[in-house]
N, C-alpha and C positions, 0 to 999 in steps of 0.2 A: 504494500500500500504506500501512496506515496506520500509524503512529509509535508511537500508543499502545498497551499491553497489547493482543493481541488475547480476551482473557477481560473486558476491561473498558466493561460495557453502559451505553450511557447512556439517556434518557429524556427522555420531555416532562414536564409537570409535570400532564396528566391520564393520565400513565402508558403513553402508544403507547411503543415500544420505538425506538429511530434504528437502523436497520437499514442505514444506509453508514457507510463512517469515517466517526469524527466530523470529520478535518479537512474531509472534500466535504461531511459536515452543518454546519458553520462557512460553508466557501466559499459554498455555496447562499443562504443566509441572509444574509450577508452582500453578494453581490450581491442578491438581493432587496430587502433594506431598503434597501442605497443607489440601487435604481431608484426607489423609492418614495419617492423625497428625504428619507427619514430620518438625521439625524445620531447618529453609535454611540457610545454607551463601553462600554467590555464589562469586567467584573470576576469575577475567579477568584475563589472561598473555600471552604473547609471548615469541619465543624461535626462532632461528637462527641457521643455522649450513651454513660453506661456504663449495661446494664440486667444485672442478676444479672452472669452471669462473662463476658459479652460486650460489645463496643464498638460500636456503629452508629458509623457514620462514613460523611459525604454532602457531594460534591464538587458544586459547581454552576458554570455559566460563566452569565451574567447579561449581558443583550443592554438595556441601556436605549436609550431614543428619547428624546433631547431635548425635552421639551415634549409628548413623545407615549406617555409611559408606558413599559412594556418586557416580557418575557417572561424565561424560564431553561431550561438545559437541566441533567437530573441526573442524577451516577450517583453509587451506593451500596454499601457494604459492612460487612459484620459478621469481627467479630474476636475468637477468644478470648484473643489475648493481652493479661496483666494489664498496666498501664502507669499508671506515676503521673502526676499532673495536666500535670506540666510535660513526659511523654515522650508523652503524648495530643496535646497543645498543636503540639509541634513536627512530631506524625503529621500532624497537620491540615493545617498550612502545605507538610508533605514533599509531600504530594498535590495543596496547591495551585499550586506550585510547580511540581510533574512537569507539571502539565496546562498550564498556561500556559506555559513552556517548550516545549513539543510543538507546543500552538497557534499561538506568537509569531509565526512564519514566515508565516502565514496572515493575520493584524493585520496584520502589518506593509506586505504585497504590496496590502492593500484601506484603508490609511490610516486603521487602528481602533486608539483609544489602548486600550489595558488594563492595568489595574491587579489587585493581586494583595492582597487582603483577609485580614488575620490576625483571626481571634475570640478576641482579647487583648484585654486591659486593660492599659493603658499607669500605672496607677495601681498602688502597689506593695500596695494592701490589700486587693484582689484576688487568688485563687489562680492565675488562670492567668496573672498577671505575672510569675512565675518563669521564663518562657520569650519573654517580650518582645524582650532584647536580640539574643536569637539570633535569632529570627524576623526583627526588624526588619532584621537582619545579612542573613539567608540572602534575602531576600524581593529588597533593595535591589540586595547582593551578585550577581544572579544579574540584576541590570540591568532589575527591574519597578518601578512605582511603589508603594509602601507603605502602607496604609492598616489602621489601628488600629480599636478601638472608641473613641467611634461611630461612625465613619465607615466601619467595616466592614459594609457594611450586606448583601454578597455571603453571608458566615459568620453572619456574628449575625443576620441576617435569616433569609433566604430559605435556608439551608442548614438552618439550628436549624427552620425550619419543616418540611423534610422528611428529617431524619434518621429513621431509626427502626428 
């Protein structure tokens, strides 16, 4: 059974639907690629865009291949609730957070590092630095590896590519 919301769809990134838990869509995947001697990092992130009185908000998990390029898997959601930069910011992470958390158990059993990607700036002349030290807290705190802008390349990439 799986851990995550059961209302929470994920996707490929030409749009088929994952129609198992995601955690047996993780496990598959993951032994696959390591038959195929590929080496994994896998990173969680979130990304946000506000359009009129709604919030896109798009979760991705990020499968890179060492030396061999990589792939993602995404799910998404829309929000009327209003939220200032810094209670967005921190939605972002809540979700990146929830998903990797859920996932960990899965990494962990197939020896895949993952890291947990904030789409923050760690620069305070930035608006979404207002929520940096929490994140950087909750991210750490909850026992994942940390990764800001740029180095967030899970969120500020590939998430911001397909919020919408």
């Amino acid at each position: 059974m799986s851990i995550m919301k059961q209302d929470t769809v994920w996707r490929r990134l030409d749009g088929r639907p994952i129609r198992l838990p995601i955690e047996e869509e993780i496990r598959r995947i993951l032994l696959r690629e390591q038959a195929a001697g590929h080496e994994l990092l896998v990173s969680i992130g979130s990304d946000s865009q506000v359009k009129g009185n709604e919030t896109a908000f798009a979760t991705v998990i990020v499968f890179l291949r060492k030396g061999r390029g990589g792939f993602f898997l995404i799910q998404s959601e829309r929000c009327r609730q209003p939220r200032s930069v810094r209670e967005r910011m921190l939605e972002e992470v809540r979700r990146s957070v929830e998903t990797a958390y859920a996932l960990a158990p899965v990494f962990v059993r197939y020896g895949v590092a993952l890291e947990v990607h904030a789409d923050i700036n760690p620069d305070p002349r930035f608006k979404s630095n207002a929520a940096f030290s929490e994140a950087m807290g909750y991210i750490m705190g909850m026992g994942f590896t940390f990764r800001a802008k740029p180095q967030a390349y899970a969120g500020s990439s590939c998430a911001n590519k397909v919020v919408q």
